[in-house]
C-alpha positions in Angstrom: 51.1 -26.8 -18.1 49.5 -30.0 -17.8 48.5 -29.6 -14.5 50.1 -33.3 -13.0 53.9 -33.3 -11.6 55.9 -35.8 -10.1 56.8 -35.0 -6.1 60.1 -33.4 -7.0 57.8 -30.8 -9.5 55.2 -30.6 -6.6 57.7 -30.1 -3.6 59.6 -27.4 -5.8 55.9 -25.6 -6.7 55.3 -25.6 -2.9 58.5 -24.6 -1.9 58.2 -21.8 -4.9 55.1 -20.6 -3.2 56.5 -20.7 0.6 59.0 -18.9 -0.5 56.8 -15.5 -1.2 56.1 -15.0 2.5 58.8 -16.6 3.7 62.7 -15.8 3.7 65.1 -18.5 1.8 66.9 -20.1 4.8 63.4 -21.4 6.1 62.5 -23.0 3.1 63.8 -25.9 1.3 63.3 -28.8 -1.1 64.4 -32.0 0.0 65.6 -34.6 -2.1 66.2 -38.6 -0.7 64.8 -41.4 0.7 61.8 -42.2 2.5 61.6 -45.7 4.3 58.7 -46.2 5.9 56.6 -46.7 4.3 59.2 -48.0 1.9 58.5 -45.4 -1.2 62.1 -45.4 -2.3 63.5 -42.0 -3.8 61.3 -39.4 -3.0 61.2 -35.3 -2.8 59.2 -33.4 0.2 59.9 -29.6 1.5 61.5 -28.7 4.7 60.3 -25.8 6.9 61.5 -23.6 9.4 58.4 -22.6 11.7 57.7 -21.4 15.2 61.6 -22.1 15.9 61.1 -25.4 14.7 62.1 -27.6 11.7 58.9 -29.5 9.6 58.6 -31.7 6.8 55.6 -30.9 4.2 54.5 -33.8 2.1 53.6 -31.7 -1.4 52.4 -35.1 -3.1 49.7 -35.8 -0.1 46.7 -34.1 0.5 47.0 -30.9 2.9 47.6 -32.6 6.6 49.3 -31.4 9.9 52.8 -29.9 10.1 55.3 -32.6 11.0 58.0 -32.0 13.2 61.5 -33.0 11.2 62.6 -34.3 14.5 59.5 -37.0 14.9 59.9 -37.5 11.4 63.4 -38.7 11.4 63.3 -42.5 11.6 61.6 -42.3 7.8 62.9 -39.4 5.8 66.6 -39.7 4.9 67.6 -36.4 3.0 70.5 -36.2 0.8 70.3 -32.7 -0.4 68.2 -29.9 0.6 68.5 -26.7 -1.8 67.1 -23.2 -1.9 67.2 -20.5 -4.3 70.4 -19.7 -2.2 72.4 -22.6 -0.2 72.7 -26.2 -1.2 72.7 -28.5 2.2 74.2 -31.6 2.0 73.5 -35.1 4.1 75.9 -36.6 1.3 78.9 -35.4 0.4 78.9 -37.4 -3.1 75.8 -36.7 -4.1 76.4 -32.8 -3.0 79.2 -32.8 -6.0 76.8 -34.5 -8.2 74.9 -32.1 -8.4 76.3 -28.7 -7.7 79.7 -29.6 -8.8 80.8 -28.1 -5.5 82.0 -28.6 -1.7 79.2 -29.3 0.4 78.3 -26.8 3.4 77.1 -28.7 6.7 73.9 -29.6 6.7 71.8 -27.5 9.5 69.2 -29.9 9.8 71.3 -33.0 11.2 70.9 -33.0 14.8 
């Protein structure tokens, strides 16, 4: 309503709006760390495209897709979510938040 959001707002509004064209298990909100540069906690969306994973910065202006891959050494998810699965990097965190046990996390490797 006031039109401003924080980047875990912005990358769930982006995600929101992937997610009409696009089926759940290609879209997700990330939620961890990004260290270089060093912003700290931080929230992007993750995109399956052309057989390939990419990361989507919804707090940046619109840029390139980035592959997940080249993108590795900076972005350190802890949970990526959908409006069906919840992916975990860490298992802690994973119960934190969905009270649950984590499934594997498709992204790693």
């Amino acid at each position: 309503r006031r039109g401003r959001a924080n980047c875990f707002g912005k990358a769930v509004l982006l995600a929101s709006l992937l997610r009409t064209r696009l089926p759940p298990d290609r879209v997700f909100v990330a939620v961890g760390e990004v260290t270089q540069p060093d912003i700290g906690g931080h929230s992007w969306v993750v995109v399956r495209r052309q057989g390939e994973w990419h990361l989507l910065e919804a707090t940046k202006p619109p840029g390139a897709w980035r592959r997940a891959g080249e993108q590795a050494h900076a972005y350190h998810p802890s949970v990526l979510f959908n409006d069906v699965e919840l992916l975990c990097q860490d298992e802690e965190m994973c119960q934190q938040v969905h009270r649950s046990e984590c499934l594997p996390c498709r992204l790693a490797g």
